[in-house]
N, C-alpha and C positions, 0 to 999 in steps of 0.2 A: 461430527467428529466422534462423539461418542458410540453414534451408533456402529461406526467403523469399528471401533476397538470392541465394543461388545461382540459383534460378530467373529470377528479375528482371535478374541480371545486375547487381547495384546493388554497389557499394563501399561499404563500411564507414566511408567518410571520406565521404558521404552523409547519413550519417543524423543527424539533427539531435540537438540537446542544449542545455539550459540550467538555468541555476541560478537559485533565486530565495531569497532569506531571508525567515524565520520570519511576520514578518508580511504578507507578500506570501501566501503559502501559506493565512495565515489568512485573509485577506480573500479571497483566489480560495474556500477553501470556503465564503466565506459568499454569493460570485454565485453559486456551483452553488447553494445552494441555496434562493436565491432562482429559480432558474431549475428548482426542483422535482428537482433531484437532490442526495444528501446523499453527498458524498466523503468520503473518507480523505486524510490528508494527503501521500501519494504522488502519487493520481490528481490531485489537487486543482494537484499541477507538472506534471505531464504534459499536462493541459489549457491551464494559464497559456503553457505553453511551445507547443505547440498554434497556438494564440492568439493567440500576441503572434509568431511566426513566419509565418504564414501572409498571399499575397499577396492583394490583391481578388481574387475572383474564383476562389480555391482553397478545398477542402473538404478537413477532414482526418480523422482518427481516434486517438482515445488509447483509452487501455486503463488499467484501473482494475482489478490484481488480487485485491486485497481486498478483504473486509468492510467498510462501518467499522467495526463492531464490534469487530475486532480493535484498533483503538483508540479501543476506547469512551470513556475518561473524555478524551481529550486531544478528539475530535471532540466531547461533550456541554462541555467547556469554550469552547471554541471558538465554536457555535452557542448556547451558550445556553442548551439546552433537553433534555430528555431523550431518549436513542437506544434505541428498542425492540431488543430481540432478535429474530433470529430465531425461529420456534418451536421449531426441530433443535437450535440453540445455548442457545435458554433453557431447554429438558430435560435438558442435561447439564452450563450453568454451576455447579451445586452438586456436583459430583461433584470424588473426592478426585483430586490431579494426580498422574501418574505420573511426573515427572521428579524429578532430583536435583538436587543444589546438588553442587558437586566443588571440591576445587583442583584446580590445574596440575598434577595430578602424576601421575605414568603407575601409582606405587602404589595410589596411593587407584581408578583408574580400573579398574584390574585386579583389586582388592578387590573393587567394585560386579559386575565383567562374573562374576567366580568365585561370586559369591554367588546368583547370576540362574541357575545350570545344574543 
């Protein structure tokens, strides 16, 4: 993104922005996808905002950089209806997670990192 705007010569105090609440977000996913595209609930403002910014007569672009799947149950809530997997992502959904749960605490962290070596 920077490098964009270095080139373009654009400001930072340019670029557009806006907020929308919960059921706004929900209803925008549900024109995508009536309009044949199935959003996540990030892209789903990005396009609202998009949208409701834009003058006659201007074209824009958003960017949508997730899945939904990555918020599958909140996107299958939302629409209604069941979200397929990928077939990359449904090959390895059963697979055990490599993450941990931690406290705060720089012992427990360093516990985990000395045990890993």
């Amino acid at each position: 993104m920077e490098e964009l705007f270095r080139r373009k010569i654009w400001r930072l105090k340019e670029l557009g922005y806006a907020t929308v609440d919960d059921d706004t977000t929900k209803a925008t996913m549900r024109e995508l996808k009536a309009l044949g595209y199935v959003s996540e609930p990030h892209a789903a403002v990005a396009w609202r905002a998009l949208r409701d910014q834009l003058n006659p007569g201007e074209y824009g672009l958003f960017l949508g950089t997730a899945h939904p799947a990555k918020f599958k149950e909140s996107v299958e809530a939302i629409l209604g209806e069941p979200l397929p997997l990928p077939k990359e992502l449904a090959e390895r959904a059963d697979l055990p997670l490599l993450s941990h749960n931690l406290p705060a605490d720089f012992a427990a962290l360093r516990q985990l990192l000395m045990s890993k070596v």
